[in-house]
C-alpha positions in Angstrom: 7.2 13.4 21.4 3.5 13.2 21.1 2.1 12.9 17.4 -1.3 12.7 16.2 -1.6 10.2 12.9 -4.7 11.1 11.1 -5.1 8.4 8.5 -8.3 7.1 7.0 -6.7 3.7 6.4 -5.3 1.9 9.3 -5.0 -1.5 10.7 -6.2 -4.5 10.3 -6.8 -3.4 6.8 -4.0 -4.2 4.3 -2.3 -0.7 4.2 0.4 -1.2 6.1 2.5 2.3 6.5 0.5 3.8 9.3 0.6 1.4 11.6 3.9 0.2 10.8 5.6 4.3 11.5 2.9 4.0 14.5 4.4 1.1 15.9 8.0 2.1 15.6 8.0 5.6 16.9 6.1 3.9 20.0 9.0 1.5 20.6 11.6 4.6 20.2 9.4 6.3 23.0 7.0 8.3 21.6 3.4 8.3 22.2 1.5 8.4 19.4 -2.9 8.5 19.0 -4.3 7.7 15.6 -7.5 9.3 14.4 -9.3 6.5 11.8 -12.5 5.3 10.4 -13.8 1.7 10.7 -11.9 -0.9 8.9 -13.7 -1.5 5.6 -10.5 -1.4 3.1 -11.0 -2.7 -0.2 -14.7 -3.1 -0.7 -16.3 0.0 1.4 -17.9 -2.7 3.9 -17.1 -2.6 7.6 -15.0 -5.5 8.7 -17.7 -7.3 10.8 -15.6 -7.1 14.2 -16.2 -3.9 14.1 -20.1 -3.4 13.2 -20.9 -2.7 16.8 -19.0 -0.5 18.0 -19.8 2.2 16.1 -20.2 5.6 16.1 -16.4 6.1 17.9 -14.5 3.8 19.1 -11.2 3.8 21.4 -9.2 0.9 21.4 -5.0 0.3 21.9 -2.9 -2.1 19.6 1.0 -2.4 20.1 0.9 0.8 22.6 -0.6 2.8 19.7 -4.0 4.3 21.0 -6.8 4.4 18.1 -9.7 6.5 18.1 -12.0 5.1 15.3 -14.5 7.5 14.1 -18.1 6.6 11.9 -17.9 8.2 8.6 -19.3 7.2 4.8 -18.0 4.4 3.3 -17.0 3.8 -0.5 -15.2 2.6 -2.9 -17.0 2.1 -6.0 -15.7 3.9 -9.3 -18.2 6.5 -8.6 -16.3 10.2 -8.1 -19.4 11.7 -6.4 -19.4 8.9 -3.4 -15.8 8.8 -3.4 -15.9 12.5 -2.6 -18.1 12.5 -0.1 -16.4 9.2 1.6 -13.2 11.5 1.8 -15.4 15.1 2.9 -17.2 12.8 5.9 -13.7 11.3 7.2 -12.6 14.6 6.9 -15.1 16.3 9.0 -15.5 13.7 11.1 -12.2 13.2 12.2 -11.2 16.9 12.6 -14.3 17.5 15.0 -13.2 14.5 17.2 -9.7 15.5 17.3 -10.6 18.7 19.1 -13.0 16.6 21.5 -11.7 13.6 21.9 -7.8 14.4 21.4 -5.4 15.6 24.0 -2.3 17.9 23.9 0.2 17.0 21.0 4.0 18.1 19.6 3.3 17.5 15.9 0.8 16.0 13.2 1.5 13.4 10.4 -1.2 12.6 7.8 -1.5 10.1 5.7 -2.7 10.6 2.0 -6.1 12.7 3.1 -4.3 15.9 4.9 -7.7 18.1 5.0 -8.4 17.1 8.3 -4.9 17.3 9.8 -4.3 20.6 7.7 -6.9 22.5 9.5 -6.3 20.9 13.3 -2.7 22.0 13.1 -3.8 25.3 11.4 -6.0 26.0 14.2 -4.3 24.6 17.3 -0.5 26.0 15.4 1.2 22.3 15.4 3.8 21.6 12.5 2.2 19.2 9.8 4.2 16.5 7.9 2.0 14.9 5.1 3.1 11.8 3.2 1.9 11.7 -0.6 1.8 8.0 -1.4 -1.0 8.6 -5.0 -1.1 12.0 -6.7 -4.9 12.5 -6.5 -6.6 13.6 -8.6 -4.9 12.7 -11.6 -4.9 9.0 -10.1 -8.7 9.0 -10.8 -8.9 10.7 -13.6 -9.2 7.6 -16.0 -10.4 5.1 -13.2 -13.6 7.1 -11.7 -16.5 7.7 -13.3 -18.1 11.6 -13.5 -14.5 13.6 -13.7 -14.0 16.6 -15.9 -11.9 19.4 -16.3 -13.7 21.5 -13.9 -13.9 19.3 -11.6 -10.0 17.9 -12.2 -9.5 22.0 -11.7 -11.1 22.3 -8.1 -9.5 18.8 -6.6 -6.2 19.8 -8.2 -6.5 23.5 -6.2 -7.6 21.7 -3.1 -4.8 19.4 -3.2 -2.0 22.1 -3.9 -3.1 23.7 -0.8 -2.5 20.7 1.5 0.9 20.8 -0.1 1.8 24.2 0.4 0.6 24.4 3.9 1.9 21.0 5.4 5.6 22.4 6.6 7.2 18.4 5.5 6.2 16.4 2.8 7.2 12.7 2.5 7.1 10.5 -0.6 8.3 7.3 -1.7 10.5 7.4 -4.7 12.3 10.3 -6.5 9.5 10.1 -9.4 6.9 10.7 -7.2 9.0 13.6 -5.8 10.0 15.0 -9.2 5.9 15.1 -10.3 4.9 17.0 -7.1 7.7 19.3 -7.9 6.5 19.8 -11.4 2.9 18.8 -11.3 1.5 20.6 -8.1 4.8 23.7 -7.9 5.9 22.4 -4.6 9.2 23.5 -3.8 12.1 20.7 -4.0 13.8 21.2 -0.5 9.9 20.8 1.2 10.2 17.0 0.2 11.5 14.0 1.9 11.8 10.5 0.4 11.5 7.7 2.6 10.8 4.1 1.5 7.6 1.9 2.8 8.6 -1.1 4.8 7.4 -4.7 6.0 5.9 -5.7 9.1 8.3 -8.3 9.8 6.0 -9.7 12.5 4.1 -10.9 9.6 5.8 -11.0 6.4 9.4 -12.0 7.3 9.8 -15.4 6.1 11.5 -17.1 9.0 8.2 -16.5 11.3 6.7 -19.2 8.6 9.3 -21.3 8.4 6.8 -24.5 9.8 3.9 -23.2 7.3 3.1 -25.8 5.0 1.4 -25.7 0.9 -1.7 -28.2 2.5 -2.6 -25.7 5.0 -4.0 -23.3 1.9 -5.1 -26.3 0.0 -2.4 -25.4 -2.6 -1.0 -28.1 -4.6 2.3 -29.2 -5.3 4.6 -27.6 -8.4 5.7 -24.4 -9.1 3.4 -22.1 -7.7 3.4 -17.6 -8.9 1.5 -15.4 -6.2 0.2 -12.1 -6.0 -0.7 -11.1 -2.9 -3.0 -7.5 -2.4 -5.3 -5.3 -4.1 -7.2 -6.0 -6.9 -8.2 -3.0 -8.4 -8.3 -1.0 -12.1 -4.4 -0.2 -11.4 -3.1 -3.5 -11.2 -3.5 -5.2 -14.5 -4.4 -8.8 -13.5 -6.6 -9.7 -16.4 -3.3 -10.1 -18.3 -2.2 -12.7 -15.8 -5.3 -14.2 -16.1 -4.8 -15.0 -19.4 -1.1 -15.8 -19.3 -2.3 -19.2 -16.9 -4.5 -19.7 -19.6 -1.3 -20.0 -22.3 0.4 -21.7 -19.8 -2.5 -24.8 -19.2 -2.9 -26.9 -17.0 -0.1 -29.5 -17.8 2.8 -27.7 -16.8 2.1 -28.1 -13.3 1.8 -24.6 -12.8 -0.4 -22.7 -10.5 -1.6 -18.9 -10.0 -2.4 -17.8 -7.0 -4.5 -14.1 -6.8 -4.9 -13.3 -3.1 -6.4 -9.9 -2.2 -10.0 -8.2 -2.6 -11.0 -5.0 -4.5 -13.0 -3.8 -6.8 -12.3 -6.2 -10.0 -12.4 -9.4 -7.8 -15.8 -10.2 -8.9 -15.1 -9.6 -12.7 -12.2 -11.0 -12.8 -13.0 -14.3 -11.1 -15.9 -14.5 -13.9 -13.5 -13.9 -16.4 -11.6 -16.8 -15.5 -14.3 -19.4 -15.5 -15.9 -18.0 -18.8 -12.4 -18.8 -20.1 -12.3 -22.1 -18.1 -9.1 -21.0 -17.0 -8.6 -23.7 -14.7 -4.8 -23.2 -13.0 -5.7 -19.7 -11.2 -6.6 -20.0 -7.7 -8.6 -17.3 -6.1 -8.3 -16.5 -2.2 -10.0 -13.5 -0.5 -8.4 -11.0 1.0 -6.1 -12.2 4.1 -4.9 -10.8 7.7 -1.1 -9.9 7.4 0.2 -13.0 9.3 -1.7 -15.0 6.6 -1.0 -13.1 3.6 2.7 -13.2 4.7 3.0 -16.9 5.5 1.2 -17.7 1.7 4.3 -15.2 0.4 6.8 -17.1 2.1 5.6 -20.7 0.6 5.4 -19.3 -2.9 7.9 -19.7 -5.4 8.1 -16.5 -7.0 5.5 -13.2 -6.4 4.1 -11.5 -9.2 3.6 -7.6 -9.0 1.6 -5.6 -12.0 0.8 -2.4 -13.0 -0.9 -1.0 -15.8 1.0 0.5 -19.0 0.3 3.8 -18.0 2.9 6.9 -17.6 1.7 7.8 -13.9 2.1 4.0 -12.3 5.7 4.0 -13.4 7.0 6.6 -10.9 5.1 4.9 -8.1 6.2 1.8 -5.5 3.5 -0.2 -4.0 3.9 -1.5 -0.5 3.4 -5.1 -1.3 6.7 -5.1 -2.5 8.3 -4.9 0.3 6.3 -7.4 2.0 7.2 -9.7 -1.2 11.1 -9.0 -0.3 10.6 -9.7 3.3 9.4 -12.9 2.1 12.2 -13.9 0.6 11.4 -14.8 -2.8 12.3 -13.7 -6.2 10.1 -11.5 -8.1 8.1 -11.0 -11.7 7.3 -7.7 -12.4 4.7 -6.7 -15.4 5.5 -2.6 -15.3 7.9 -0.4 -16.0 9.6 2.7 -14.2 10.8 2.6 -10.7 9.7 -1.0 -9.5 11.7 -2.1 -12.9 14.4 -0.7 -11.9 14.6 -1.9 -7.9 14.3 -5.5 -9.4 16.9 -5.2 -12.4 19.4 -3.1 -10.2 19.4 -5.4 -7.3 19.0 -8.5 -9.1 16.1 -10.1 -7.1 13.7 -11.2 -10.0 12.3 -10.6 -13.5 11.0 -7.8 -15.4 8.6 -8.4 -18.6 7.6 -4.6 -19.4 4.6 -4.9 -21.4 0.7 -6.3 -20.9 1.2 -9.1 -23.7 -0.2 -12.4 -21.5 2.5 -14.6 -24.1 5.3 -12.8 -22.7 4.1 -13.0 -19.0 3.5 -16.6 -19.8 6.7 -17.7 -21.5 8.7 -15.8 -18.2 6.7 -17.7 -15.6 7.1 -20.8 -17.6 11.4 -20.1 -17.7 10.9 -19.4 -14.0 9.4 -22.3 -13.5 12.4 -24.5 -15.0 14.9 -22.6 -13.2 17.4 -24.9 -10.5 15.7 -24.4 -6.9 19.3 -22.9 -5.7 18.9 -20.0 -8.5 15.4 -18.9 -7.0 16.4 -19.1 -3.4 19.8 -17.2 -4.4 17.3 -14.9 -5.5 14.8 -14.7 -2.9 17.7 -14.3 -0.5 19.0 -11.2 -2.2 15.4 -10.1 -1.7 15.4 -10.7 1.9 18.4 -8.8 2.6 17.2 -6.2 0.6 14.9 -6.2 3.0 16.5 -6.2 6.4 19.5 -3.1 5.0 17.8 -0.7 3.1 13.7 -0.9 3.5 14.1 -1.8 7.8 11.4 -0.7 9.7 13.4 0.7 12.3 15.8 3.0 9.7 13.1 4.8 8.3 11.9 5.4 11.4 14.4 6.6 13.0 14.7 8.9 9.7 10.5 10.2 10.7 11.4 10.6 13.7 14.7 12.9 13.0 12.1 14.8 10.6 9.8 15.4 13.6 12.3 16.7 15.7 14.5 18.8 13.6 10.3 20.6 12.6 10.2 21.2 16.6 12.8 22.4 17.1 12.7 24.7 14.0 9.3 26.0 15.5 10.7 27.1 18.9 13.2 29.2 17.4 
């Protein structure tokens, strides 16, 4: 088959889906081009590798061929520059894909599908679109200038990629069941299909000879979170759970990632002269995955809010490739893939003494207990959330749509 990806996100940034599907229907035989922007995920700034070779850009990584496109960058809280950052993308990418494009079976889009909705509209290709955030009620209570009206319009626009797209895929039943009830989409149209690792980076045996030094961590027990730090994730709580703890229990938090509350947050913690939380900046996946693996436990957070409990970030399956056990501050479906498969700890509420006292218990668990743990994580992993399952499962997807548009 020959599939056209359009996704505004793709490699090196930390989003790792599109490039992950990419890489595996390549090695199955298919040839797949992706239609991108520059990297500049979390902050909105172009990664400098890439500052000069803009306005389009072709380039090939793992067999997959990239076609990176200029376009607005931003990721502030402001709604009006986040629109237009997903309206240039969007017109952007569908002009070059009738240029610079060639001859393709089927399209797969990747959480913007107004670009990918009109080219296989116009050139009559079947369109699969995977729904990974329900915008816009995501932004509603993160981005500044919303209102009904507005909510109204992106709601309408939204429904229509939904309808239109002959497959949709999400990544839990709760996201399904909200489509199905929030946006009318017809139960049958719906596929769920879990994210993955990269196991070229985040499998824990490829950093088996990685050492604590080499980040300049020291020894003791040391509780990471590794990704985006954003409104969503709720680390201000953790913040002030390493301030409960102190630093004479030989504990350490480590907050790896960039985004938007970074900055704030890192001020946050000196005004408090919280003195056991290190911050790193964002890392490539081979780093980020080797820091995972020489952790003791991974910390995952969401805030206490109805609409992040049907949802299942990637990192998590990066944290069970990594083979360690995990603490979970949320509730809803990441709860339950931790409490039903025994792999860490759930503390379901915000309150920084309860995160504390659970890392502190962690902490004075037997080493055998947290790698008995970590282990169930990792084959967790390598039987349910395999890379080269779930693709096979796209791939079926893709197939069974030709086919269906032949007859």
């Amino acid at each position: 088959m020959r599939i056209l990806f359009f996704s505004m996100w793709y490699y090196p940034e930390p989003v790792g889906k599109p490039h992950s599907l990419a890489k595996e229907l390549v090695q199955q035989g298919n040839s797949v081009t992706v239609i991108t922007t520059f990297p500049n995920y979390p902050k909105g700034q172009i990664y400098t590798s890439y500052k000069s070779k803009i306005p389009v850009y072709v380039e090939h990584i793992d067999g997959v061929r990239v076609i990176r496109i200029a376009s607005f960058h931003d990721r502030s809280l402001n709604l009006f520059k986040r629109i237009v950052s997903l309206l240039s993308y969007s017109c952007n990418a569908f002009w070059v894909s009738l240029v610079l494009a060639q001859k393709f079976d089927i399209v797969w889009s990747y959480q913007v599908g107004y670009p990918s909705l009109a080219y296989s509209a116009l050139i009559g290709l079947p369109h699969v679109h995977e729904i990974q955030d329900l915008w816009p009620a995501w932004g509603e209570n993160k981005l500044k200038g919303f209102n009904k009206r507005i909510s109204s319009l992106l709601l309408g626009i939204q429904r229509v990629v939904y309808y239109e797209s002959e497959q949709l895929v999400t990544i839990s039943n709760g996201f399904k069941n909200a489509i199905v009830s929030g946006y009318g989409v017809p139960s049958e149209k719906i596929t769920v299909l879990p994210n993955w690792a990269d196991t070229n980076f985040f499998d824990y045996h490829q950093h088996i000879s990685v050492r604590r030094n080499d980040f300049g961590l020291p020894e003791g027990f040391i509780l990471t979170y590794g990704g985006n730090v954003g409104t969503a994730q709720g680390l201000k709580s953790l913040v002030d759970a390493a301030k409960l703890i102190g630093d004479k229990r030989n504990i350490s938090i480590v907050i790896a990632g960039d985004g938007v509350e970074r900055d704030s947050l890192i001020s946050y913690a000196r005004q408090e002269k919280v003195g056991n939380v290190i911050f790193m900046p964002s890392l490539p996946p081979d780093k980020m995955g080797a820091l995972l693996a020489i952790s003791d436990c991974l910390y995952i957070s969401l805030e206490d809010e109805a609409k992040y409990e049907i949802t299942i970030p990637s990192k998590i399956y990066s944290y069970l490739a990594a083979g360690r056990p995990i603490l979970a501050s949320t509730k809803g479906d990441v709860a339950s893939l931790i409490i039903e498969n025994d792999i860490g700890f759930v503390v379901q509420t915000k309150n920084p003494r309860e995160i504390a006292s659970a890392i502190i218990n962690i902490s004075m668990l037997d080493k055998s207990k947290l790698e008995e743990l970590g282990l169930r994580a990792y084959l967790l992993s390598k039987t349910k959330y395999d890379g080269k399952i779930v693709g096979k499962q796209y791939a079926s997807i893709f197939e069974n749509l030709l086919r269906r548009n032949v007859q």
